[in-house]
Predicted model as a PDB file, atoms N, CA, C, CB and O in Angstrom, pLDDT in the B-factor column:
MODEL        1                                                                  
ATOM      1  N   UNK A   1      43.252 -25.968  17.842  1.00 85.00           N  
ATOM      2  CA  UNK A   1      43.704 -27.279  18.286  1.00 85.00           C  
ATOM      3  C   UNK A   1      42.495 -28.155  18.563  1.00 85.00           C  
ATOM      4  CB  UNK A   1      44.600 -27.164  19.542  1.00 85.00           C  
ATOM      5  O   UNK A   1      41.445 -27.731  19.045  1.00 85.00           O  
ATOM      6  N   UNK A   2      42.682 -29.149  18.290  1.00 90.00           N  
ATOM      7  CA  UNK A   2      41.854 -30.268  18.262  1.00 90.00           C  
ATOM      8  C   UNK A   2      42.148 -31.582  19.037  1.00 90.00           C  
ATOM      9  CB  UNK A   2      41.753 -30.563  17.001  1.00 90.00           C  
ATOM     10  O   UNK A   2      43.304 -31.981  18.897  1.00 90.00           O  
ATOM     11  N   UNK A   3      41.314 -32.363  19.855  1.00 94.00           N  
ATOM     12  CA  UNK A   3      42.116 -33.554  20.530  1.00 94.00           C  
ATOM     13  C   UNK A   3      41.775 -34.580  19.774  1.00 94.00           C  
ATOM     14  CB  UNK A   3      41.827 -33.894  22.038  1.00 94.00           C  
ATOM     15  O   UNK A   3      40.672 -34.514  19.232  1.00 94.00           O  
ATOM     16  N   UNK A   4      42.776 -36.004  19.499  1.00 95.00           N  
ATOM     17  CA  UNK A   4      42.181 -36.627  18.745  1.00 95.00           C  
ATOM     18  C   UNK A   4      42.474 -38.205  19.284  1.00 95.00           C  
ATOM     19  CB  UNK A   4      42.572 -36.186  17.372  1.00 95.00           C  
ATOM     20  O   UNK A   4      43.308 -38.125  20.186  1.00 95.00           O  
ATOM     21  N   UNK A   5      42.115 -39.487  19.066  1.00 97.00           N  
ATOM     22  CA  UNK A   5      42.444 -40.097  19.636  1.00 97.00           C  
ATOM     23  C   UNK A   5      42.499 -41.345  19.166  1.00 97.00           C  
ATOM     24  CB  UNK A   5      42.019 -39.878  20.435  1.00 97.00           C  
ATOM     25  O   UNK A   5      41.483 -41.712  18.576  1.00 97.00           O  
ATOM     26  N   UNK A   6      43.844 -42.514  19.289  1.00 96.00           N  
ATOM     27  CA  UNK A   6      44.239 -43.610  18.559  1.00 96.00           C  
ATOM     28  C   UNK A   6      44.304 -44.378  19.392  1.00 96.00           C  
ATOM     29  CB  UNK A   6      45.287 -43.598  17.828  1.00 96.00           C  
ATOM     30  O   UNK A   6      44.570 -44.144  20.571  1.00 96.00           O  
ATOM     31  N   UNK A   7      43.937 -45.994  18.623  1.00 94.00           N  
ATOM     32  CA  UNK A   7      43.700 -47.118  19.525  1.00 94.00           C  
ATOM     33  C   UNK A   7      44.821 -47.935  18.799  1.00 94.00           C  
ATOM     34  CB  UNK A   7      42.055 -47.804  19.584  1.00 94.00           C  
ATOM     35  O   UNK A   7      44.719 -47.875  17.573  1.00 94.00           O  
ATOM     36  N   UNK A   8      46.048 -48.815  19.349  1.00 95.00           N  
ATOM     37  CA  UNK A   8      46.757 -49.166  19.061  1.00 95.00           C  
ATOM     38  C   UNK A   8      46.781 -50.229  19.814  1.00 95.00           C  
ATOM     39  CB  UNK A   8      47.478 -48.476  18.924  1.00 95.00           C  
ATOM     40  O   UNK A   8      46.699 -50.296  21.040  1.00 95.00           O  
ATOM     41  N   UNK A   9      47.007 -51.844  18.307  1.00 91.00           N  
ATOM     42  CA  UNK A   9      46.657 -53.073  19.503  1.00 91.00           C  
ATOM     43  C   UNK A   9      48.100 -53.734  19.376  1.00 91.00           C  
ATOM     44  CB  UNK A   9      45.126 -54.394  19.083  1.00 91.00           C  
ATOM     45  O   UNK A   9      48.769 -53.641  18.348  1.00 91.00           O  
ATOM     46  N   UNK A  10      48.468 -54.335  20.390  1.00 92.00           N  
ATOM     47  CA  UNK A  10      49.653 -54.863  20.761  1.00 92.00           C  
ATOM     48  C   UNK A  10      49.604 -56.338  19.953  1.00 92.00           C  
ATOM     49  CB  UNK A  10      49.783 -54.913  22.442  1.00 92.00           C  
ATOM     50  O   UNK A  10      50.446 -56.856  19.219  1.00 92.00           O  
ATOM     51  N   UNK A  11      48.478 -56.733  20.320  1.00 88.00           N  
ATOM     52  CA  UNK A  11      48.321 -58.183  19.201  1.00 88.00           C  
ATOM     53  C   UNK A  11      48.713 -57.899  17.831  1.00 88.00           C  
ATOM     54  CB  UNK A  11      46.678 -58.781  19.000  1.00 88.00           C  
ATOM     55  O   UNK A  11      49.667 -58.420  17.253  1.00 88.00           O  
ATOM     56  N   UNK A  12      47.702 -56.812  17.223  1.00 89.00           N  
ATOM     57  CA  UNK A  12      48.260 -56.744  15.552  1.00 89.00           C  
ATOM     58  C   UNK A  12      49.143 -56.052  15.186  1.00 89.00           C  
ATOM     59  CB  UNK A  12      47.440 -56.337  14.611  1.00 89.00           C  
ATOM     60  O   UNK A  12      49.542 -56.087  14.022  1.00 89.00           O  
ATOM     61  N   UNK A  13      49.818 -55.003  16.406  1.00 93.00           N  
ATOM     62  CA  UNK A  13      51.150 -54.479  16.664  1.00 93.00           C  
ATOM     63  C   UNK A  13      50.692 -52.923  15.504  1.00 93.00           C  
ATOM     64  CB  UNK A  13      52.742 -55.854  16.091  1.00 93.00           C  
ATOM     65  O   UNK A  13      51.630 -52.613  14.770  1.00 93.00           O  
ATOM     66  N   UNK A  14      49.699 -52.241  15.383  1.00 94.00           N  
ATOM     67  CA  UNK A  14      49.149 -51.395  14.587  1.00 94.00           C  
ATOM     68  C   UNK A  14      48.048 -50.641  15.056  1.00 94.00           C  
ATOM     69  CB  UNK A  14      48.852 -51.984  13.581  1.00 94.00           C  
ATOM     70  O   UNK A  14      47.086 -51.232  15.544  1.00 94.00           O  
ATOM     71  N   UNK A  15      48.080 -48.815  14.926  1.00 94.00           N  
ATOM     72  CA  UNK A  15      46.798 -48.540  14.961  1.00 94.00           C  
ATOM     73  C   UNK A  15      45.938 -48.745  14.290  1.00 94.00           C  
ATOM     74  CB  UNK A  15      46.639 -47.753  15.051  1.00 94.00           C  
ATOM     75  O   UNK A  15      45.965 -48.617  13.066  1.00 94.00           O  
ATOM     76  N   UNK A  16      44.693 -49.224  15.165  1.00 91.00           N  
ATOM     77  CA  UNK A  16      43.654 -49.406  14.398  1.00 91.00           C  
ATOM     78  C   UNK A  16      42.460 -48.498  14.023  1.00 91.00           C  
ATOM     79  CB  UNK A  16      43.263 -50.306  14.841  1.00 91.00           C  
ATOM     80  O   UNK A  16      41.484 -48.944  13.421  1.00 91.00           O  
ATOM     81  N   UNK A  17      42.579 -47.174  14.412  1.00 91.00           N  
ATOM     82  CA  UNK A  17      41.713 -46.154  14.253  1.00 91.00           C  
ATOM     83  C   UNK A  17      42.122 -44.824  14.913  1.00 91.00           C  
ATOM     84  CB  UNK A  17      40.485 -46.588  14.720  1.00 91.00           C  
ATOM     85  O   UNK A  17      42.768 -44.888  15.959  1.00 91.00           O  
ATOM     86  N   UNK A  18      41.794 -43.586  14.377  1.00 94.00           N  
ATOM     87  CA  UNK A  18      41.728 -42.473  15.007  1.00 94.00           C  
ATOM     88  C   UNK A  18      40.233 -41.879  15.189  1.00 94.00           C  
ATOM     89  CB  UNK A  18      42.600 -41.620  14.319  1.00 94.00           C  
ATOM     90  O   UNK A  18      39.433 -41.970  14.258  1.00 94.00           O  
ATOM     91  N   UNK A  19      39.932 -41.359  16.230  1.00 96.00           N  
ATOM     92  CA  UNK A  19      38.669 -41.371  16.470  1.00 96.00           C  
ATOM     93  C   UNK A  19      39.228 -39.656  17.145  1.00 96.00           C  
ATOM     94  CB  UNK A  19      37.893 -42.880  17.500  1.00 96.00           C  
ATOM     95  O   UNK A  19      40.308 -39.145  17.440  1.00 96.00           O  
ATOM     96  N   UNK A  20      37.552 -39.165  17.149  1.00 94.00           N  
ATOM     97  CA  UNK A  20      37.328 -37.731  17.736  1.00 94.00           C  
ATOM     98  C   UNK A  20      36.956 -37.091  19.179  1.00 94.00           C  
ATOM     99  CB  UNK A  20      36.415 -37.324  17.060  1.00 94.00           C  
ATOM    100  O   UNK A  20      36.940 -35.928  19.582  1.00 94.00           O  
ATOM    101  N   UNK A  21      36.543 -38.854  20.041  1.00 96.00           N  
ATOM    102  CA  UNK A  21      36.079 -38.553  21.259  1.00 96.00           C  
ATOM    103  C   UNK A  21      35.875 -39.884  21.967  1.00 96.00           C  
ATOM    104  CB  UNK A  21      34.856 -37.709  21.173  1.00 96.00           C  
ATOM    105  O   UNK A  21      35.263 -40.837  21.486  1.00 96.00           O  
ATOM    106  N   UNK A  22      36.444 -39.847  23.139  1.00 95.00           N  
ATOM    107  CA  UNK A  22      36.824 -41.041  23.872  1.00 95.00           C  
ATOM    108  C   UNK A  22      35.346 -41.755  24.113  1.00 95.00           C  
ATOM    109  CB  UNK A  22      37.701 -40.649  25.345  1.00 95.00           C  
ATOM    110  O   UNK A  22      35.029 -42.660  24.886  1.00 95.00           O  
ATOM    111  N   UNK A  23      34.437 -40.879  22.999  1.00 97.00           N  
ATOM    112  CA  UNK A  23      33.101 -42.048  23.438  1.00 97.00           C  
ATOM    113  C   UNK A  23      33.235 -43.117  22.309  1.00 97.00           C  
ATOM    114  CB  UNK A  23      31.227 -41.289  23.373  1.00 97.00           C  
ATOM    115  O   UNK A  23      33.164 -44.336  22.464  1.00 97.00           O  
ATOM    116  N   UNK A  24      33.416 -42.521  21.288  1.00 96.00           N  
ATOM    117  CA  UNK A  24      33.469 -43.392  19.867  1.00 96.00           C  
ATOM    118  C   UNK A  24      34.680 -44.290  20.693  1.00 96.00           C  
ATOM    119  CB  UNK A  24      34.008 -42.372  18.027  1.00 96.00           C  
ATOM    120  O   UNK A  24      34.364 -45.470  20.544  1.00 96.00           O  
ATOM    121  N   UNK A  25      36.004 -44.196  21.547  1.00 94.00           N  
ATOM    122  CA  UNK A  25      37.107 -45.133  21.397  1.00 94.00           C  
ATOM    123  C   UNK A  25      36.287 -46.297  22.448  1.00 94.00           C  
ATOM    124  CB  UNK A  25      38.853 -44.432  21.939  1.00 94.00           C  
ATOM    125  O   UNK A  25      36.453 -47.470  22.116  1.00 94.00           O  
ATOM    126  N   UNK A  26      35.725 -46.132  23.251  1.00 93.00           N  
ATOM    127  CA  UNK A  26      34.820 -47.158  24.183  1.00 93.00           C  
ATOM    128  C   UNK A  26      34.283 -47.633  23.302  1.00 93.00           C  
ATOM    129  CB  UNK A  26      33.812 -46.728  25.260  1.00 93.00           C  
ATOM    130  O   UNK A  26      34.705 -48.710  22.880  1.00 93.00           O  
ATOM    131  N   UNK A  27      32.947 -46.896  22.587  1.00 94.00           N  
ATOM    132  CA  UNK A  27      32.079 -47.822  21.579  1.00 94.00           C  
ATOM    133  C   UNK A  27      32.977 -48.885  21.014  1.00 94.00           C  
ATOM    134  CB  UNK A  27      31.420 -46.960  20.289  1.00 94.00           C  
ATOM    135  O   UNK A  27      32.738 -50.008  21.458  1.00 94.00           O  
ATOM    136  N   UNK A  28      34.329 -48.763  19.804  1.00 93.00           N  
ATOM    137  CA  UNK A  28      35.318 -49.509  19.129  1.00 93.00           C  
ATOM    138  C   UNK A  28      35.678 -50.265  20.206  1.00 93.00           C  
ATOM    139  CB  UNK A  28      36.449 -48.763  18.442  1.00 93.00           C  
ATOM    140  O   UNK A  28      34.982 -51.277  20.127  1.00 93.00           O  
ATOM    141  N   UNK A  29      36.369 -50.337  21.157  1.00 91.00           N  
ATOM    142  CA  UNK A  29      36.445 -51.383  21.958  1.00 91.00           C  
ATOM    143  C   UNK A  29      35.334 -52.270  22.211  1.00 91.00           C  
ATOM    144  CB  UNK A  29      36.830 -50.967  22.992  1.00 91.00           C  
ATOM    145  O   UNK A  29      35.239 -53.363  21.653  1.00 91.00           O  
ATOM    146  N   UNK A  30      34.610 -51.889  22.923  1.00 91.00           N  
ATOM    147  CA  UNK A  30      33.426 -52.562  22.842  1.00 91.00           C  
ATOM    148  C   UNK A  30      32.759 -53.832  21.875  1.00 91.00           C  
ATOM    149  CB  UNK A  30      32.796 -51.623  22.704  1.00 91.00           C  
ATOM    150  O   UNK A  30      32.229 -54.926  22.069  1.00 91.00           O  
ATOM    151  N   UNK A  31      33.034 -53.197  21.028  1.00 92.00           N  
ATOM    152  CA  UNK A  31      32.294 -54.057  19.476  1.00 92.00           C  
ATOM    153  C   UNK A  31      33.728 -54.539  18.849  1.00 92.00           C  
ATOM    154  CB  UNK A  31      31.220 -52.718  18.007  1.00 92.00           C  
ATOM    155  O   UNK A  31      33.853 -55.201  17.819  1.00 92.00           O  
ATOM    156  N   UNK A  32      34.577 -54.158  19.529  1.00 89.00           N  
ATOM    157  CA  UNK A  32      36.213 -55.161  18.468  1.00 89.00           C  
ATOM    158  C   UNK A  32      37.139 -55.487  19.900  1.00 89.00           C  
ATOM    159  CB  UNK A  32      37.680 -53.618  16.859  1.00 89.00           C  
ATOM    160  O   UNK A  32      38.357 -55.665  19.855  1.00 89.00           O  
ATOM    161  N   UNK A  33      36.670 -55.511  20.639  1.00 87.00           N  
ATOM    162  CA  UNK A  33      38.061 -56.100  21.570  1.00 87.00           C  
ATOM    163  C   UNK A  33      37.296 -56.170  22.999  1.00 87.00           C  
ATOM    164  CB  UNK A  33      39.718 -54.824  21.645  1.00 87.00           C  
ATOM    165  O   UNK A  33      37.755 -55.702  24.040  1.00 87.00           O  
ATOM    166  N   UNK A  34      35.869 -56.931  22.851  1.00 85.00           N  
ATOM    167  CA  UNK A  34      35.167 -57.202  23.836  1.00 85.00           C  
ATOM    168  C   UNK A  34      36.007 -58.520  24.628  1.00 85.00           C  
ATOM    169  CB  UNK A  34      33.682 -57.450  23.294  1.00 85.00           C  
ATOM    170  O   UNK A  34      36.633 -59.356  23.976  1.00 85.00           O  
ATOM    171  N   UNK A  35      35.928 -58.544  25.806  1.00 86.00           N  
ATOM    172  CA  UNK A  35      36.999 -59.295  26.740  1.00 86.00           C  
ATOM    173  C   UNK A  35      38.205 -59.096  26.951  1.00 86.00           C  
ATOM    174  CB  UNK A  35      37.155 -60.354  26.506  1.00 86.00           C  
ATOM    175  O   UNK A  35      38.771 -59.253  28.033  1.00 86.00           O  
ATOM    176  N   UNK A  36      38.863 -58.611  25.580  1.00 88.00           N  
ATOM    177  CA  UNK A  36      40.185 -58.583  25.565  1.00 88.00           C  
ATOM    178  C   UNK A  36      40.809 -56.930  25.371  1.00 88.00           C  
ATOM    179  CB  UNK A  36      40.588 -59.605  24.397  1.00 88.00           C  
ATOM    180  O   UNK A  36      41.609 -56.442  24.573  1.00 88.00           O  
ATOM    181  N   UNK A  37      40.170 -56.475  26.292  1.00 85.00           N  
ATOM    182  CA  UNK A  37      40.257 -54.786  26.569  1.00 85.00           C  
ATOM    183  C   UNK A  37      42.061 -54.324  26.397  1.00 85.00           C  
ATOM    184  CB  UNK A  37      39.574 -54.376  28.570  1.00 85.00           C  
ATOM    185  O   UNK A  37      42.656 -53.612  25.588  1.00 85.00           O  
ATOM    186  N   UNK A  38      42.482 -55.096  27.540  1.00 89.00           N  
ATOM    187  CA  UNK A  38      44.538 -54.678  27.622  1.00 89.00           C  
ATOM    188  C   UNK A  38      44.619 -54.992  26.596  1.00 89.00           C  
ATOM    189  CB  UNK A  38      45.896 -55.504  28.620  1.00 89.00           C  
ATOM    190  O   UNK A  38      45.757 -54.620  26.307  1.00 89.00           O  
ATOM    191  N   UNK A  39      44.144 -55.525  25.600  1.00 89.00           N  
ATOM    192  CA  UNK A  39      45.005 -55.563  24.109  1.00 89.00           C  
ATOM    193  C   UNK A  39      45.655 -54.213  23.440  1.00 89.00           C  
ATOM    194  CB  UNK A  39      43.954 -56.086  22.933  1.00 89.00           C  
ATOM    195  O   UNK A  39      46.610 -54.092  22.672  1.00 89.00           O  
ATOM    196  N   UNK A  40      44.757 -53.227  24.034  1.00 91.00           N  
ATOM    197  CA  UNK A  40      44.963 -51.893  23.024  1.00 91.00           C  
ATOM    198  C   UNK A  40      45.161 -51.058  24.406  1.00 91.00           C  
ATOM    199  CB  UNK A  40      43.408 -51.304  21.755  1.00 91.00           C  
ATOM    200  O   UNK A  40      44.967 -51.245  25.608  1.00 91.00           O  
ATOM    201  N   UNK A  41      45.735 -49.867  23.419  1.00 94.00           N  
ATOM    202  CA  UNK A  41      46.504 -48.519  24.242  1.00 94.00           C  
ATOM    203  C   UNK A  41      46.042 -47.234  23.388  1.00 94.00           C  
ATOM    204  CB  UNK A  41      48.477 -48.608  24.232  1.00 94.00           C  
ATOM    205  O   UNK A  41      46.010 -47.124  22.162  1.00 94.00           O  
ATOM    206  N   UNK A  42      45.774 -46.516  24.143  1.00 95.00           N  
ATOM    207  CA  UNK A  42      44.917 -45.409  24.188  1.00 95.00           C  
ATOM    208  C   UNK A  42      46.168 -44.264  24.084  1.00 95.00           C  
ATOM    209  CB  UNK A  42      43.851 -45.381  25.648  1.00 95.00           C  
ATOM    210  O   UNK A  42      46.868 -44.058  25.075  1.00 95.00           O  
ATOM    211  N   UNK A  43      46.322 -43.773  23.227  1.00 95.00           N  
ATOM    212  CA  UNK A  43      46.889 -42.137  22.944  1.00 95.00           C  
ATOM    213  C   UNK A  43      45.819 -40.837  22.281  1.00 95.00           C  
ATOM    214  CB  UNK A  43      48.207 -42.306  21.692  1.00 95.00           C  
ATOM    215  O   UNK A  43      45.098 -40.653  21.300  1.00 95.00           O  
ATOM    216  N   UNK A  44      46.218 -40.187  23.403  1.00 96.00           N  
ATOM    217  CA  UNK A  44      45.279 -38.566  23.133  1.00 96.00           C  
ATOM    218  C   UNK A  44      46.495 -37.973  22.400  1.00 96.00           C  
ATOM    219  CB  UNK A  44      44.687 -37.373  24.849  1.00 96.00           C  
ATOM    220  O   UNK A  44      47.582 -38.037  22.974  1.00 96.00           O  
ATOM    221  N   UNK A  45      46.419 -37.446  21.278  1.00 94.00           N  
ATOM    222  CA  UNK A  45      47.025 -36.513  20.633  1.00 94.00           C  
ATOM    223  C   UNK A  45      46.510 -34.877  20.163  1.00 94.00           C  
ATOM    224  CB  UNK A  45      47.287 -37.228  19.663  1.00 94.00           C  
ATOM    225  O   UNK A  45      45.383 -34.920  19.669  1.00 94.00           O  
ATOM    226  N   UNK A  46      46.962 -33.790  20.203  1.00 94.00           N  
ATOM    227  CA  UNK A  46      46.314 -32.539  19.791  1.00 94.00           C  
ATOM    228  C   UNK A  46      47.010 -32.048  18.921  1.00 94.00           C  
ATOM    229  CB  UNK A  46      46.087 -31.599  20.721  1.00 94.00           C  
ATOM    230  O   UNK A  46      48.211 -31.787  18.979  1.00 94.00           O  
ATOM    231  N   UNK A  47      45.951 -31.831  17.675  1.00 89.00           N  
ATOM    232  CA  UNK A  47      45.948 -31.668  16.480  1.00 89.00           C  
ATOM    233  C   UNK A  47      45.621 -30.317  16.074  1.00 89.00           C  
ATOM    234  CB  UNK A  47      45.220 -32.534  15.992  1.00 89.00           C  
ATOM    235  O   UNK A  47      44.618 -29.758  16.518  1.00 89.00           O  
ATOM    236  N   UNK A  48      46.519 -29.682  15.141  1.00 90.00           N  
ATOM    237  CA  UNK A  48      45.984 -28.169  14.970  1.00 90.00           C  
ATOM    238  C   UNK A  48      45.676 -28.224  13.251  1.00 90.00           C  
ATOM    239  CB  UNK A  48      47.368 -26.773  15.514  1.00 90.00           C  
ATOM    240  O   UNK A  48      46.435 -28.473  12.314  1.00 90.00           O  
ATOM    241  N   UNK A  49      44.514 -27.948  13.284  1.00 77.00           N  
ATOM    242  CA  UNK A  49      44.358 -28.196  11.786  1.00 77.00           C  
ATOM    243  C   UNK A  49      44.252 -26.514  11.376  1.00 77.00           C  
ATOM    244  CB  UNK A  49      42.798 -29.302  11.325  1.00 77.00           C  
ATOM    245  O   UNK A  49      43.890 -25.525  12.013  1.00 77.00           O  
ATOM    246  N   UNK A  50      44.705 -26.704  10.131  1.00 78.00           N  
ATOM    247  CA  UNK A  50      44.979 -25.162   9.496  1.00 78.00           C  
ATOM    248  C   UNK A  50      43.990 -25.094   8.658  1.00 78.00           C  
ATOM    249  CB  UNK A  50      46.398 -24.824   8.689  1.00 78.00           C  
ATOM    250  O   UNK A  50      44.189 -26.140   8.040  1.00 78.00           O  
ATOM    251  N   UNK A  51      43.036 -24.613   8.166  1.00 75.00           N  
ATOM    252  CA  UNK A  51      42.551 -24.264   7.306  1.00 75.00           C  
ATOM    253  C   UNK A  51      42.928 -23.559   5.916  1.00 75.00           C  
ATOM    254  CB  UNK A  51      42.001 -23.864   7.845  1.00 75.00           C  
ATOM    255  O   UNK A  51      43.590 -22.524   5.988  1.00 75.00           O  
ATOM    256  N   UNK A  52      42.694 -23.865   5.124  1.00 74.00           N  
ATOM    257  CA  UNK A  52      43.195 -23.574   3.741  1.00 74.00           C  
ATOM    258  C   UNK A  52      42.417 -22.519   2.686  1.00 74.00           C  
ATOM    259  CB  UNK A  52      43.229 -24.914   3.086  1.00 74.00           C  
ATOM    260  O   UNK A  52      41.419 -22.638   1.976  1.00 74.00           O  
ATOM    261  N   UNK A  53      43.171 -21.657   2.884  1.00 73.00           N  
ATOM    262  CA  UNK A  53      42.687 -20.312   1.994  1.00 73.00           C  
ATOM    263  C   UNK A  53      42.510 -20.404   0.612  1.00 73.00           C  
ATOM    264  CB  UNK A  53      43.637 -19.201   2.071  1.00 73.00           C  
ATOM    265  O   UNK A  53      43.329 -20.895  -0.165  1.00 73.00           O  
ATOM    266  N   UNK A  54      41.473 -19.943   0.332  1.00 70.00           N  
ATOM    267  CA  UNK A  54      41.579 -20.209  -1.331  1.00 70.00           C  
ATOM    268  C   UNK A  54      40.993 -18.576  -2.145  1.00 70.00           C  
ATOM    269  CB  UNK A  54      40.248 -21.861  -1.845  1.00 70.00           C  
ATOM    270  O   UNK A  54      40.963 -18.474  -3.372  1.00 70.00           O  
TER     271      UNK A  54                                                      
ENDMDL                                                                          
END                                                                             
C-alpha cells in the first residue's frame, strides 16, 4: 500500500494532480494557488499497487 494524494479545485470543479507526498501538494499550491489556498481540497488516498509478473 501506498499513500497518494489529490488536489481538487472547487473553482475549476476538477482534480488537478495526484502527487506522492504532502510536500510536493504544498510546493503545487504554492506556485498555482498562491493567495487563494481554500480553493482546493486535499484527499489522502491508499493505493495498493500490484506488481506484474512476467
Amino acid at each position: 500500500m501506498k499513500d497518494v494524494y489529490t488536489i481538487y479545485s472547487y473553482e475549476d470543479q476538477e482534480i488537478k494532480e495526484v502527487f506522492s507526498s504532502m510536500k510536493e501538494v504544498d510546493e503545487w499550491i504554492k506556485e498555482n494557488r498562491k493567495g487563494n489556498e481554500d480553493d482546493c481540497h486535499i484527499e489522502q488516498w491508499s493505493v495498493d499497487f500490484k506488481e506484474e509478473k512476467q
